[in-house]
C-alpha positions in Angstrom: 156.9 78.9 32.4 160.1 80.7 33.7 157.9 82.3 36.4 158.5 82.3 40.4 156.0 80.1 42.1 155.3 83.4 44.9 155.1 85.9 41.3 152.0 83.3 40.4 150.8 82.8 43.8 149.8 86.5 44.3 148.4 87.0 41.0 146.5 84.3 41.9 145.4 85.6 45.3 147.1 82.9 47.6 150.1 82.2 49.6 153.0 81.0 47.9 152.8 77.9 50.5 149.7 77.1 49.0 149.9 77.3 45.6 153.5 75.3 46.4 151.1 72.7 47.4 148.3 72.8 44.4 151.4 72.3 42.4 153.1 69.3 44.0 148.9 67.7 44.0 147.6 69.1 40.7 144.1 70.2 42.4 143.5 73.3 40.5 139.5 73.8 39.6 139.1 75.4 36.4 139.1 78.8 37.3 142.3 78.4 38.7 143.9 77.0 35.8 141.7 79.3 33.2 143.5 82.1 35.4 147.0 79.9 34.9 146.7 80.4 31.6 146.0 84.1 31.8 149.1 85.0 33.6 151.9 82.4 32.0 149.7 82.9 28.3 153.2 80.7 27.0 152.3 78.5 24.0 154.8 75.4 25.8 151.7 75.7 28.7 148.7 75.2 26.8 150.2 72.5 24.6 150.6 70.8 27.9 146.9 71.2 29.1 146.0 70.0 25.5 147.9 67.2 26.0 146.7 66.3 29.2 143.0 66.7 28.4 143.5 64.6 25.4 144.9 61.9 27.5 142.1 61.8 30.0 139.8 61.2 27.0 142.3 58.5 25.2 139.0 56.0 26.3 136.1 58.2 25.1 134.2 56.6 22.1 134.5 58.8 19.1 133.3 59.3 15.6 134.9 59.4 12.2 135.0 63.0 10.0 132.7 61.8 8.0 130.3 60.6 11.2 130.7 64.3 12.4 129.3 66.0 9.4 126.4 63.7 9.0 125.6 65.0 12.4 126.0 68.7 12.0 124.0 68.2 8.9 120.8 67.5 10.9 121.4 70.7 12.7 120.4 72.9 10.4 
């Protein structure tokens, strides 16, 4: 994001040790990366969390278009 790791770290509310960690491991909880977001709001960052997201469902079953609107259909 072009931002220093201890710039983050405080807006996030932890030492810069720590977030170095959470980095290097990936363990952010949601509000942590929903905050993330907030402060780097860069277009490169979210495409990367899209990406990831849609990798880690690459094995969910899914459903066609057409499948889709049948179902919203019976929610009215």
């Amino acid at each position: 994001s072009g931002y220093r790791n201890d710039f983050i770290a405080k807006k996030l509310g932890m030492k810069a040790q720590n977030f170095s960690v959470k980095k290097q491991r990936g363990s952010w909880s949601a509000d942590e990366v929903e905050k993330l977001l907030k402060i780097v709001d860069n277009g490169d960052v979210e495409d990367f969390i899209m990406l990831e997201i849609m990798k880690s469902r690459e094995n969910d079953e899914t459903i066609t278009y057409d499948e889709y609107k049948a179902e919203i259909a019976t929610w009215k």
